[in-house]
N, C-alpha and C positions, 0 to 999 in steps of 0.2 A: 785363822787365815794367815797365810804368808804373809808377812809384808818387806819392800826393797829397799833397804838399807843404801843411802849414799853419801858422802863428804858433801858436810854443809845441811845437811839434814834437819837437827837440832836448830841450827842458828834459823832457819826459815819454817820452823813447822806451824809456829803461832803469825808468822808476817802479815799477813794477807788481817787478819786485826790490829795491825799496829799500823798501816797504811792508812794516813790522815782524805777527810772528806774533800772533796774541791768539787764548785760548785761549775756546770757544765755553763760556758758563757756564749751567746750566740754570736754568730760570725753572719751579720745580714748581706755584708756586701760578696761571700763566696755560698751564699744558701742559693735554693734555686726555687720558687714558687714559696717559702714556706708559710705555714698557715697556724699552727696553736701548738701548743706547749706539746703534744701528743702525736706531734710532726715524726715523720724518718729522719734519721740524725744520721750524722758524717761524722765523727767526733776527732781531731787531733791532735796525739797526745800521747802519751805513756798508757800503754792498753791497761799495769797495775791501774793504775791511780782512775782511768776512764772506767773499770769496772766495780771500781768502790764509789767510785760519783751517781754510777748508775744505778746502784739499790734503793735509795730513799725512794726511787719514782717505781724502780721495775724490778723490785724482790719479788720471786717466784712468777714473776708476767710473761717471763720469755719461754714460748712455745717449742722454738726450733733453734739451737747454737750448731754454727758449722765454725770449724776453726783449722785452720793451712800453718799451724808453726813449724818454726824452722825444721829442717828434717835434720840438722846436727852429721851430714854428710863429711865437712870437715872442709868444705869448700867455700860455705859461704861467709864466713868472716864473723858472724854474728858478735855482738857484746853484752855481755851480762851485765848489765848495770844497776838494779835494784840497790836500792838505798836500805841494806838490810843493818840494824845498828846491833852491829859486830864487830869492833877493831880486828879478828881474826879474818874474817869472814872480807873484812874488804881489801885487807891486804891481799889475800889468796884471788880475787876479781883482778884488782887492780895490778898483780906482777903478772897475770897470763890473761891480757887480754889483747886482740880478739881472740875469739874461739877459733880455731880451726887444726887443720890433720895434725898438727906437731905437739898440740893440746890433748896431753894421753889422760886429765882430766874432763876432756869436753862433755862428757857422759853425765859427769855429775855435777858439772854445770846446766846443764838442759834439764835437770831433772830438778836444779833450787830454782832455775825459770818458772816451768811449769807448776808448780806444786802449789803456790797461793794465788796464780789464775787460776786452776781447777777449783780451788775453793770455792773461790768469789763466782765464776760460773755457775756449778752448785748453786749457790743462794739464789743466782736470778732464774734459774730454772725452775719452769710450772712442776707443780707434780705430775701434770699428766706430759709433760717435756723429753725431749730428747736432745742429745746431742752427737754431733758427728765428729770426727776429728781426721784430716787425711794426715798420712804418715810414708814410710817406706822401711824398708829391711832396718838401714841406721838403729833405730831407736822403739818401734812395734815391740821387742818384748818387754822393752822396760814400759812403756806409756801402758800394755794393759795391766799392768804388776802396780802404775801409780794410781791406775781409774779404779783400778778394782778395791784400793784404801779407800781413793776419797770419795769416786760412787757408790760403792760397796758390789763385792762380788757378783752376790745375786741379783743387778742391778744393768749386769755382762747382756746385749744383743745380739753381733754380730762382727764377726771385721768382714766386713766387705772388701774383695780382691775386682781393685777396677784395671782396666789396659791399660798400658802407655806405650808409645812408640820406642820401639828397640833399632839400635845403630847396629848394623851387623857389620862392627869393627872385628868383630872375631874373625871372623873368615879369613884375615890373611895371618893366621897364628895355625900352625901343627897342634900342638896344644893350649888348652886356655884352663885358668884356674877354678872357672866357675861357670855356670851356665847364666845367656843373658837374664835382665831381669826381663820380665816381661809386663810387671803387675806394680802396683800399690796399690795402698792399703788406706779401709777408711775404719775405725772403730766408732760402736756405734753402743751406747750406753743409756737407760735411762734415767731417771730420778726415783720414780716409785719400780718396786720387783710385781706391782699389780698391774701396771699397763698390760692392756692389749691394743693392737694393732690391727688391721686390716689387712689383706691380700693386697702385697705391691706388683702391678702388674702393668707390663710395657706392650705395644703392638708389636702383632704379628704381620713380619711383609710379606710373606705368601700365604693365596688362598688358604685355606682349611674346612677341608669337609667335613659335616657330622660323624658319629663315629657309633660303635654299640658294643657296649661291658657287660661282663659277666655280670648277673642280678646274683648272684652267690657270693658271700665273703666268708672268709675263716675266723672272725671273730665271732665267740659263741654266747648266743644268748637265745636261751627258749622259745622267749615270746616273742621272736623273728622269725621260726621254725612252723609254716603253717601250709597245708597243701596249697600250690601252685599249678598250673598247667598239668596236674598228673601226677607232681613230686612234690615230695615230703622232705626236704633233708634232716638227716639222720644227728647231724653235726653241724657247727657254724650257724649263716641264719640268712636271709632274703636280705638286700638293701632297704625296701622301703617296708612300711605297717601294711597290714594288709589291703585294707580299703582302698589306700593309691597305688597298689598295683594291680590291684581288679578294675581301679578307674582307666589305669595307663594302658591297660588293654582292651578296654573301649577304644580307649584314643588312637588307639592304631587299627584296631577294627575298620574303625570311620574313615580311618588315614586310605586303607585299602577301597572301601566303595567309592572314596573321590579321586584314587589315582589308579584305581585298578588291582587286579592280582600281585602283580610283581613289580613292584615301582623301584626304581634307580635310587642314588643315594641322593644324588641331582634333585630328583624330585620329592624324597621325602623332606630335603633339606627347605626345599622351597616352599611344600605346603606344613611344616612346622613354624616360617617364620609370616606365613599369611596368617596364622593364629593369634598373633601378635593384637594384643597386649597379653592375654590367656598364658603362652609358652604350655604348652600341655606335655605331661609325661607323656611316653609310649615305652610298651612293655610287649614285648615278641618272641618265638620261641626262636632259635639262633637253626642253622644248618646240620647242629650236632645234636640237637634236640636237648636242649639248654637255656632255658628262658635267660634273655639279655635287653638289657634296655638300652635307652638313646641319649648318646652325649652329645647336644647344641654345639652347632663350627661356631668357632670362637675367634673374633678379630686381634685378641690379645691371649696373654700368658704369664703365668704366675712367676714374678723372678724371686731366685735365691739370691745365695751372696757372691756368685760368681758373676760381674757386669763385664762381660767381654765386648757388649753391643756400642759401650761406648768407650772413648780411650779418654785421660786424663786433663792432658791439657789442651786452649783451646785453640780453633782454627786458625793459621796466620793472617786469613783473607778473612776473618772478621774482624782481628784487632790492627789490620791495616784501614779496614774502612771506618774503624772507631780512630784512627790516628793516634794508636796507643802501644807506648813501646814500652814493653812491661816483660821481662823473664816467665817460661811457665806460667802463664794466666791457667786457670783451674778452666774448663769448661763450663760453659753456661745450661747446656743441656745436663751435664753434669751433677749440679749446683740444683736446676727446677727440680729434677727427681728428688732429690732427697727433702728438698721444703715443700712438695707435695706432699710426701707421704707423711710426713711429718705433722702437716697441717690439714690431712681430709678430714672433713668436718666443721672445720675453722679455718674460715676465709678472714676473718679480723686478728689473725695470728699476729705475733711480735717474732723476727725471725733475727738473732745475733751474731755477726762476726766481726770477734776480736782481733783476729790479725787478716785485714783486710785487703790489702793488697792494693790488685788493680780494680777491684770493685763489682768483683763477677756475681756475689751476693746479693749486692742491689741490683745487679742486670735481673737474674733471676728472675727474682721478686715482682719486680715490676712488671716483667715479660710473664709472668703467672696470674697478676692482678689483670691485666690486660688480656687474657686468654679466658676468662671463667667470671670477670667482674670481680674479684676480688678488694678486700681491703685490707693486706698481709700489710705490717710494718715491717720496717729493718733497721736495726742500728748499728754501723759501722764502725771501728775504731782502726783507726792508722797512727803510728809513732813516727812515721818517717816523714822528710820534709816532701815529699811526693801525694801527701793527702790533698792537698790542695789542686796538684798539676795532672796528677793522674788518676787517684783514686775519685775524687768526689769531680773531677772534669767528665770522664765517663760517664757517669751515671748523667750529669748533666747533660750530656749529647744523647744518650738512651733516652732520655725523656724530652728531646727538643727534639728528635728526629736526624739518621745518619744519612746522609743524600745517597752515600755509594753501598748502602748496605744491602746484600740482594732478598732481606727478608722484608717483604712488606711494611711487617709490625713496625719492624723498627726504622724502615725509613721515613715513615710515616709521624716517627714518635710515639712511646710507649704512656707520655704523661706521668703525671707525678709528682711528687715533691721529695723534697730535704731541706734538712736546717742544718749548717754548716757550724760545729762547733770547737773551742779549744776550752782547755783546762784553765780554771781560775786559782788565785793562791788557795791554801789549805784552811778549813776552819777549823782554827787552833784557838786556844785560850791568848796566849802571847799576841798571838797579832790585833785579835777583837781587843785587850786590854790597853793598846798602846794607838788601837784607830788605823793602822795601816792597813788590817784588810779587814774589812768588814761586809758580812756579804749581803746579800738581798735579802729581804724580809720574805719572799717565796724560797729562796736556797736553804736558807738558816729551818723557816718553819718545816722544810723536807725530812731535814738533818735531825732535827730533834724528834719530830713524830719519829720516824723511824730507829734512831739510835737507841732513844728512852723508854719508848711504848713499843716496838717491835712493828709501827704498824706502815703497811707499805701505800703511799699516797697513788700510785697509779698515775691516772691523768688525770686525777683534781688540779685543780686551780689553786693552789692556797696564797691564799690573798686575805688580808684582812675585811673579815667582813661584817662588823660594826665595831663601834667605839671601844669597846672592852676588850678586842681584839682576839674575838673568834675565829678561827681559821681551818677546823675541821669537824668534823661529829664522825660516831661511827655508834655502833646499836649500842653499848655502855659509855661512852666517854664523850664529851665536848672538851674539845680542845683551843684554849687561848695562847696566845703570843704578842708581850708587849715591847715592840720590838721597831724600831729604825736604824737603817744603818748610817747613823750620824752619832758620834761619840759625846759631844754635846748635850744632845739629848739623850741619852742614855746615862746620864748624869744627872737627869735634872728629875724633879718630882712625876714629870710625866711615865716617867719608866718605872714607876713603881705602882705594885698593888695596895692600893690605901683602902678604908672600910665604905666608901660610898661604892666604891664597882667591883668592890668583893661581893657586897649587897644583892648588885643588880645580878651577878652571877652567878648567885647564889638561889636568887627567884627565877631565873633563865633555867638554871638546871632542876628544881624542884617542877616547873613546866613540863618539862621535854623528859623526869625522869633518868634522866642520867649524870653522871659525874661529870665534876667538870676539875681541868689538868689546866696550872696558869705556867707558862712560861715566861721569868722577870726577872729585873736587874733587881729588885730589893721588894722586901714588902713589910706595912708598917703594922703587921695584926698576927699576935700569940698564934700557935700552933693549937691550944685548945680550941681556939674560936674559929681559926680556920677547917678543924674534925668537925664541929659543929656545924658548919656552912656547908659541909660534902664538898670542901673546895681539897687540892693537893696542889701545893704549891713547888715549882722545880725552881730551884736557882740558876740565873745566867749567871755566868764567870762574876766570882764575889767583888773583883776591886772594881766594877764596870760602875758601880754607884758608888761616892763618896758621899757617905751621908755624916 
């Protein structure tokens, strides 16, 4: 397979693993209702750093990722700032930054941006997951040349071409260099090349009357090929098996004795949906003497990837009645389509956007829980100091209700929650050695189940939950953590595994059957004795006990 070669390539292709843990800290006084650890998040902060905090809880959980990164236009100023540790690498950030048109490398900057967020997204996508991504002309051939590396080829959906409002500045030009845009663009990718999907399908605003298809198709298969009304075809074959088209002409038999000889379309339409729950075939010979059967009017219609029904960004006169002054807001109708279809089936979906904006994701979301009863979550991340004032305020007013807003739902209030979060320091060996940052005994126990054991906590609670400091099970492993974030104590004999609750741990797990994994600052029993015990012992950072 191809792949897109760009400056800075190298220096960033392992980053996205070398970007330290931080543990998400909650923000109660900008949250809005929040409720348990498994709350909708607002998070603010460096989207890197927010998307590696978010593994331990939500590797592989998230259903739906949509993501609005910059479109690299050359106008918006952008700054490459990743802390990639490369003296080469940051001089080259640090002498052209911001980004923009004069920036004849900006190309291959957007492309060391993107490249270890795709990763980390990857990881938090379900296998059965999707993700969206909108774009425009700027940078579309390179982003599907990057998704197709790091989701793999065969992995490719869709680019969906949705509308956007066009300035017809042309008109006062004789000539013009190029035709308006009229479109962008959403790429749309999965995780497994096994998904399928369902028929996405949007209403139709005019009527639609039944209709009647040839019962003939040119695909050839024998045992489709059986007398009908007279005829035998020679070639090709019937639509249906035979029995339900000897029943479908009953059905319309019958159809005739209750609406007469020659009934309207009007009225077969009406006495097909009096049949209602049944829906019964009908099978008739046509006016050419051509048996044809009957297509159900349909109040909707199967969309591709051409969305012309709706244009990009959203209404002024909503996001004046939200009091939200924000550039190109993404549309919200916009935004429900795609975490619909995304999540038919699952209403307790996890739904992601990393670069968050003004918060149209959580409108969504909310506005779709709200529609169907729903219990979709969302996690947000914002880097800019506007998380607070416009991103997670919105969502706050959509779920308290907007007085001037002309849709019922929402000025009623959509309800809801969030947990309002920022980024805490990094869990590094240095700072737990010296006591400056030491983090919670649920952040730490996330970090380490996940980092050591691969295993993703979800919305457990890890909490210690007896004395020997169990904190998780799964069908082979019990998991301990002897652990407080007080440097003190993790010094002192308490923070070690000694032979009486190696014992009890060791009887706990002969119990229950499974292994048992200790995480500790020291432990005072041989490694034969601990194989013996079915115990595996991890070491926390070695100088954390002075023994």
């Amino acid at each position: 397979m191809p792949t897109l070669e760009f400056k800075g390539k190298q220096h960033i292709y392992a980053h996205h693993l070398t970007v330290p843990y931080r543990p998400l800290e909650p923000d109660e006084t900008r949250s809005c209702n929040p409720t348990d650890t498994d709350d909708n998040l607002i998070i603010h902060g460096d989207n890197l750093h927010a998307l590696k905090a978010l593994l331990p809880r939500y590797a592989n959980r998230i259903k739906c990722i949509y993501i609005d990164p910059p479109y690299n236009t050359g106008n918006e100023g952008w700054i490459y700032n990743d802390n990639v540790n490369s003296p080469v690498m940051q001089q080259w950030l640090t002498e052209n930054a911001p980004v923009d048109n004069e920036d004849l490398e900006r190309h291959d900057k957007w492309l060391c941006m993107m490249w270890p967020r795709l990763h980390l997204l990857k990881e938090l996508l379900s296998d059965d997951g999707i993700i969206f991504i909108s774009i425009d002309d700027n940078e579309v051939h390179h982003l599907r040349m990057l998704m197709e590396e790091v989701f793999k080829e065969g992995n490719f959906r869709n680019i969906i071409s949705v509308r956007r409002g066009v300035k017809n500045v042309q008109a006062q030009f004789e000539y013009v260099d190029r035709l308006n845009v009229g479109s962008e663009y959403m790429l749309c990718f999965s995780k497994s090349a096994d998904m399928r999907f369902p028929h996405l399908t949007v209403d139709i605003d005019e009527d639609k009357t039944g209709s009647w298809n040839n019962h003939w198709r040119g695909t050839d298969r024998p045992t489709m090929r059986y007398e009908l009304m007279g005829i035998t075809p020679e070639t090709g074959q019937w639509r249906w098996e035979r029995q339900r088209s000897l029943n479908a002409i009953e059905n319309y038999e019958r159809l005739l004795d209750e609406c007469g000889p020659d009934p309207s379309q009007t009225e077969i339409d009406e006495w097909w949906f009096a049949q209602s729950p049944q829906r019964p075939d009908l099978l008739r010979m046509s006016t050419t003497n051509r048996p044809e059967h009957y297509v159900p009017p349909s109040d909707r219609r199967i969309l591709s990837s051409l969305w012309t029904d709706l244009i990009v960004n959203e209404s002024s006169s909503l996001m004046n009645a939200l009091g939200i002054d924000f550039p190109n807001p993404k549309r919200t109708d916009l935004i429900k389509r795609i975490v619909n279809y995304a999540t038919i089936g699952d209403e307790n979906a996890i739904i992601l956007d990393s670069f968050a904006g003004s918060g149209t994701t959580a409108h969504a979301v909310l506005s779709l829980n709200k529609e169907d009863e729903g219990n979709r979550k969302f996690i947000l991340v914002e880097c800019e100091d506007y998380a607070d004032t416009i991103t997670a305020e919105r969502v706050r007013r959509v779920i308290n209700g907007v007085p001037d807003a002309r849709d019922n739902a929402l000025r009623e209030g959509l309800g809801g929650s969030f947990t309002y979060c920022t980024l805490g320091k990094p869990i590094e060996v240095e700072t737990m050695l010296t006591g400056e940052a030491l983090p919670s005994y649920a952040a730490l126990a996330a970090n380490l189940l996940y980092t050591t054991a691969g295993v993703s906590a979800g919305a457990d609670a890890l909490e210690m939950q007896n004395d020997d400091g169990l904190f998780h099970s799964d069908d082979q492993n019990d998991y301990y953590l002897l652990y407080e974030p007080n440097l003190e104590w993790l010094r002192s004999n308490a923070a070690i595994l000694n032979l009486e609750r190696a014992e009890r741990i060791r009887d706990a797990s002969r119990d229950t059957g499974r292994k048992a994994i200790v995480y500790a600052a020291g432990n005072y029993i041989g490694q034969r004795e601990l194989t013996q015990m079915g115990i595996i012992f991890c070491q926390l950072p070695d100088a954390l006990h002075e023994r």
